[in-house]
N, C-alpha and C positions, 0 to 999 in steps of 0.2 A: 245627429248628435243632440243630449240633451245638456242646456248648462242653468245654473243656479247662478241670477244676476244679483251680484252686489248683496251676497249672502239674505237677500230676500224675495227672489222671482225666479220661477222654475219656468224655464218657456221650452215647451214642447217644440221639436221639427215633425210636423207633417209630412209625409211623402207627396210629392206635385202641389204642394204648397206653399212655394218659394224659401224654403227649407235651405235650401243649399246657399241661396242669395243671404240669406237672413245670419246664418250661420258665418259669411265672410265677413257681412255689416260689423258683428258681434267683433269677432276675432281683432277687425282692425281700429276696433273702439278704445276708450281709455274704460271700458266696465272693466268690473272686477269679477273674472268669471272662473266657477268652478263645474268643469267637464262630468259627467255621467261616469265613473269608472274607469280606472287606469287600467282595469288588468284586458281590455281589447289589447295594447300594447301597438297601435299604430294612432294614425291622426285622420283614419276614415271616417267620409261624412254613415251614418248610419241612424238610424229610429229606435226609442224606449219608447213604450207606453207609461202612463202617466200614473199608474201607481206602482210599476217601480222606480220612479224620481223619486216620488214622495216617500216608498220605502228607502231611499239612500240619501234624500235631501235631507228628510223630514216634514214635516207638516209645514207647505207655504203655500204662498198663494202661487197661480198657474196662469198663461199666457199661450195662445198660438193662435196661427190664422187658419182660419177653414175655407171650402171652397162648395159649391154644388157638389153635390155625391156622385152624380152622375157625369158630370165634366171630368172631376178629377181621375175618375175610373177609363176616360176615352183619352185622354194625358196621359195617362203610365201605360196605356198600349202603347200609344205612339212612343213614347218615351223608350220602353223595350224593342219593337221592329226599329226602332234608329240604332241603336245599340248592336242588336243583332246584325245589322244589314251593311253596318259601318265598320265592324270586329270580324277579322282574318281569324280562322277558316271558316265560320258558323253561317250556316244560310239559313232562313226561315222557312217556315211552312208553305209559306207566299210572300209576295212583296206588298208592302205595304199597300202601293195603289189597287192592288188585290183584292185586299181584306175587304170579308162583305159578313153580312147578319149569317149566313149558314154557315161560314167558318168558324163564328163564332162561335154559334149553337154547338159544334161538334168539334172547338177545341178544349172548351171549358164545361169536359164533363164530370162525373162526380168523383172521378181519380184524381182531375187536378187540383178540383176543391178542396181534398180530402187530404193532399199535400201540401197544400197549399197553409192550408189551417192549423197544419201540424206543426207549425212555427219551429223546423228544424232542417239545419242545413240540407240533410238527404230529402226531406220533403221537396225545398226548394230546387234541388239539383232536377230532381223527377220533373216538376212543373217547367224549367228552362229545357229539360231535353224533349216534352210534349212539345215545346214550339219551335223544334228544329225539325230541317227535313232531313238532316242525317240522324234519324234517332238510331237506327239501327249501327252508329258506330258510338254508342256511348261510350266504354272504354277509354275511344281515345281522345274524346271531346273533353273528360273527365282529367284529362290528361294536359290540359290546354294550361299555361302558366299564370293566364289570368281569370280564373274559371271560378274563382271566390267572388271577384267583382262584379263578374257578369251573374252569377245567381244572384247574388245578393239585391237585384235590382227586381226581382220576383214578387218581395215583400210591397212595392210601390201599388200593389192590387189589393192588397187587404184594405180593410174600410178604413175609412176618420176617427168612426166609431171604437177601433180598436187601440188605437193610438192613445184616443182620449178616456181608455178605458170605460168605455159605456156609460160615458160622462160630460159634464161641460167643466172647462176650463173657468179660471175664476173671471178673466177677458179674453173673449173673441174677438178677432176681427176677420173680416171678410177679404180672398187675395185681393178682390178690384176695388178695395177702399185701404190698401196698405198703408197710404201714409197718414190713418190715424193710427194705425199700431206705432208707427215712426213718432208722432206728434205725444203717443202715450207714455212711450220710452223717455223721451224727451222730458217731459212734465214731470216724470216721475224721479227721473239718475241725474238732469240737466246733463245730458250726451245727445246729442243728434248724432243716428245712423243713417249713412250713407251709403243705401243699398240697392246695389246692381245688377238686375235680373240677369242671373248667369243659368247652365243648365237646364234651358226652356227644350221644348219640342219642337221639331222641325215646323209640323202643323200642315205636313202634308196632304194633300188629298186623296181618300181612299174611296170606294164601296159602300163604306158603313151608313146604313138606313138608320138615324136616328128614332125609331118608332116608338109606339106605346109597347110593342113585342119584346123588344131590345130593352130597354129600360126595366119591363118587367122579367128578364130573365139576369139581367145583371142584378136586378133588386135580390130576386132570390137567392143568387151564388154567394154574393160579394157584399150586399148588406142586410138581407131581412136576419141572418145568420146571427148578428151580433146585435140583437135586440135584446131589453133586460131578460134575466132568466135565463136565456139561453145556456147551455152548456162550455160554449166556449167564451163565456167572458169570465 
């Protein structure tokens, strides 16, 4: 969720950017906060990119935390096999302690990119039934009562870069230096937030070879994509 602080700060939620911590901080604050759009019509945590805030904010200044691009990217794996591996009926492709660099290679080919990017729930749906090993009963996976929430956790792979619309915020800060985001809120509203990392990753151990390979294959799918110019920014 995005909210507009104190009818002057737009703060972006990153996805694996303590997004979800940051967002309770907010809620149980005395700020004065106005939410990104009523017509969602629930109180789901969820991501706008950062010029349409500013298309429904209007022109203010912006705030959110970032993370490595490539940490964040091995976070919302794990983030998803927890998900999947934890959520009745849904099995994954493999178990997490599984996952190794050629699964990788060969799950994240140019159909799930391409779905992926299409920033649309049916793209999203396609991308969550690649990483199941019942793809073959899509129907009735599709069918599953919770099956908006579990796509919707798809979108935790797109870049930073799209969030922040191929842009810098007007303050960054860094996850592992949060409590100047906390010391800036502060300085700025006089509110201190008291925020509690919730919704972390298990941080299980897998397979995955952190190499120069990996890194440049992720680079290519997941972020050289949304570089200026690009088509899809």
């Amino acid at each position: 969720m995005a909210y507009l602080i104190n009818d002057d700060l737009i703060w972006i939620a990153t996805p694996k950017c303590a997004s979800f911590s940051i967002e309770n901080a907010l809620l149980n604050s005395n700020l004065k906060l106005r939410k990104f759009s009523d017509h969602y019509g629930d109180d789901r945590h969820f991501h706008v990119p950062l010029n349409n805030c500013s298309d429904y904010f209007g022109k203010k200044e912006s705030v959110c935390i970032t993370r490595n691009w490539f940490m964040k990217w091995i976070s919302s794996m794990n983030f998803i096999w927890d998900k999947i591996e934890t959520t009745e009926p849904f099995e994954p492709i493999c178990k997490w302690e599984n996952m190794n660099n050629d699964i990788i290679y060969n799950l994240f080919d140019d159909n799930f990119i391409n779905n992926l990017h299409s920033q649309t729930e049916e793209g999203f749906k396609e991308c969550f039934i690649q990483c199941l090993k019942q793809k073959s009963q899509k129907d009735e996976i599709l069918k599953y009562p919770k099956i908006d929430s579990m796509v919707g956790m798809m979108s935790t792979l797109i870049s930073e870069k799209f969030w922040k619309s191929n842009q810098k915020c007007t303050y960054e800060f860094s996850l592992r230096e949060i409590d100047k985001f906390q010391l800036f809120i502060e300085e700025r509203f006089g509110e201190k937030l008291n925020i509690d990392i919730v919704n972390s990753s298990s941080k299980r151990p897998s397979k995955i070879i952190m190499n120069d390979e990996l890194k440049s294959f992720v680079w290519e799918k997941f972020e050289g994509c949304f570089e200026k110019r690009n088509m899809l920014i």
